[in-house]
N, C-alpha and C positions, 0 to 999 in steps of 0.2 A: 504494500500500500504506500502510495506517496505519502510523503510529511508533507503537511499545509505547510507554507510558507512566514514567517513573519510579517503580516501587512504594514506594520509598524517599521519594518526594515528598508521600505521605498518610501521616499517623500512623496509628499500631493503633486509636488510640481513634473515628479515622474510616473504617477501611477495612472493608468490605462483610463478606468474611470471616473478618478479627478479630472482627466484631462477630456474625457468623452462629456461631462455635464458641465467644463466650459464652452466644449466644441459648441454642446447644443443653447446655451445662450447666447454664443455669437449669432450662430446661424439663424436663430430666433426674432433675434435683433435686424438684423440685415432682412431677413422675408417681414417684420413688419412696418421695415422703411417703406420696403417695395409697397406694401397692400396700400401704407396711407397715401402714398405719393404716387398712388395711380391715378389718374386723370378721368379716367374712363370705368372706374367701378362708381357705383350710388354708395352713401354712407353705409347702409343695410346690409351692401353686400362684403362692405371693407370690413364690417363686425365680423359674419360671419366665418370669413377668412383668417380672420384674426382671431376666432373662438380657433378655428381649429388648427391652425399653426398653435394656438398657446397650450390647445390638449396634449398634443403632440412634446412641446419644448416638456410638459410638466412630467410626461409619461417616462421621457427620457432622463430625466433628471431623476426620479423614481427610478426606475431600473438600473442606474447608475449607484445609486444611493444601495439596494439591496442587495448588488455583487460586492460592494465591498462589504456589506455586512455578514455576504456568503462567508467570505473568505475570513471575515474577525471570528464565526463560529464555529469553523470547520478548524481553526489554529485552537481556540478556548478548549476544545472540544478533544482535541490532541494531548493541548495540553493537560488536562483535568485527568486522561486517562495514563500519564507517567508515572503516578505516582499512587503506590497499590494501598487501599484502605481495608482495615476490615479483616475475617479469620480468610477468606478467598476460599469458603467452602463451595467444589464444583457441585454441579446442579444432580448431578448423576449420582456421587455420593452417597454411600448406605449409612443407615443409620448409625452404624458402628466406627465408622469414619467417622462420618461428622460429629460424633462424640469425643475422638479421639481428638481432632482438628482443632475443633473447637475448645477443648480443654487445654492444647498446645498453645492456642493462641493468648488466651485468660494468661497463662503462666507466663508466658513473654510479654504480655502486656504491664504484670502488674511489677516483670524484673523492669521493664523500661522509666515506666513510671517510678520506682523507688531509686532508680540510677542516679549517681549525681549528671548534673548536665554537660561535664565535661568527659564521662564515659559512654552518652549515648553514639555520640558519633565511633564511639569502639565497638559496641554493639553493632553498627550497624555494620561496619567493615567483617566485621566478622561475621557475621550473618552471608556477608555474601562470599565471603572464601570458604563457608560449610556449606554452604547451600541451604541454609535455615530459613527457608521462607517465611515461616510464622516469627520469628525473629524483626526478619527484614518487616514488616507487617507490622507488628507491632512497635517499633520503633518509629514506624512513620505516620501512622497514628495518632502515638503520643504525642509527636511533636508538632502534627498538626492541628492535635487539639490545645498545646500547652503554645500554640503561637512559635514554634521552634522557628522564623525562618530560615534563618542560617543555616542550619541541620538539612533542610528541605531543597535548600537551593544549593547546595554543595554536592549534596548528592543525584537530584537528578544533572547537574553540570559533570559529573563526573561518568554517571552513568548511561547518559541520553544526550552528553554534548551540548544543552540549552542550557545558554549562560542568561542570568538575571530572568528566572523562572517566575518566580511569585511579583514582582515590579510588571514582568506580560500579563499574567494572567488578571493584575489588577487593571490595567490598561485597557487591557479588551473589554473585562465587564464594563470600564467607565463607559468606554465610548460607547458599546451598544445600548448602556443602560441611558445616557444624557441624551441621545439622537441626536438631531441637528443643531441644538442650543447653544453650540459655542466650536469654536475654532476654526481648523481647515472645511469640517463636514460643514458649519452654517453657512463656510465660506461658499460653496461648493453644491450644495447639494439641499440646501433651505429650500421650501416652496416657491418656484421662481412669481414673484410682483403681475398680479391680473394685471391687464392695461386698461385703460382710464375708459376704452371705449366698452368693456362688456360687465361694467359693475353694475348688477344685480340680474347679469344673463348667466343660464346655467351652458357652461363649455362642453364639450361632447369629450366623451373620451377616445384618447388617442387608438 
């Protein structure tokens, strides 16, 4: 499976659909010089024309606006799944198993949690030169619920190569959770301004 990408790792000024929902403001811009400074259309019909050029500019702006949000959900989404939570009992599992699992895990949870904090990251090395899954698991756990970041973002950089893990992951929620309300996206991808000629005409959609 590919790795999503960092969307965060191209500027606006280089990325595809930053640059496709300036494209379509220009272009937007420019067809409704053309419509008002036509000589030869009636008022009636310059609205019209102009409802439906602006359906269109708003559709694309839209669509511009949700691939990049494809790609901030498909990296969150990546990212979220690095880092293993929980006793990871599979679903097939007999009951005898998951007794076992599960009682491995409790015990490695509760060595983690009584750990000092400068032993967890010993724990967790060691975990992964035994192959102690429930170890590993619990360890990340803990630190996940004791707020460890450091612990968390060391070890998935060590393990999965993504440097500055939890700084992304807060990133990406921000932006998809603010929407257009501030920065490159309001710059970018805000509801583009009705024009002055179709306020209180309902536009067709694109």
């Amino acid at each position: 499976m590919e790795i999503p990408a960092n969307p965060f790792a191209t500027h606006p000024n280089d990325d595809p659909d930053h640059l496709a929902a300036r494209q379509s403001r220009a272009t937007f811009a420019t067809r409704a010089d053309e419509i008002r400074t036509n000589p030869q259309w009636s008022d009636p019909y310059k609205a019209e024309q102009l409802a439906a050029a602006y359906g269109e500019h708003v559709a694309e702006v839209a669509g511009a606006y949700e691939r990049v949000n494809e790609r901030r959900r498909a990296r969150l989404a990546y990212l979220d799944g690095l880092v293993p939570s929980g006793p990871g009992i599979p679903e097939d599992a007999s009951p005898a198993d998951r007794a076992v699992l599960m009682a491995a895990f409790r015990g490695a949870l509760e060595q983690a949690r009584t750990a000092p904090r400068e032993q967890r990251g010993q724990l967790l090395a060691e975990a992964a030169r035994y192959g102690d899954d429930a170890m590993q698991r619990a360890v990340l756990q803990h630190a996940s619920d004791a707020g460890d970041v450091h612990l968390i973002n060391e070890w998935v950089a060590e393990t999965h190569g993504v440097r500055g893990y939890s700084d992304e992951r807060r990133s990406l929620r921000d932006a998809l959770n603010r929407g257009t309300s501030s920065g490159w996206d309001f710059k970018d991808f805000h509801t583009p301004q009705r024009p002055p000629e179709l306020r209180g005409q309902q536009v067709p959609a694109a």
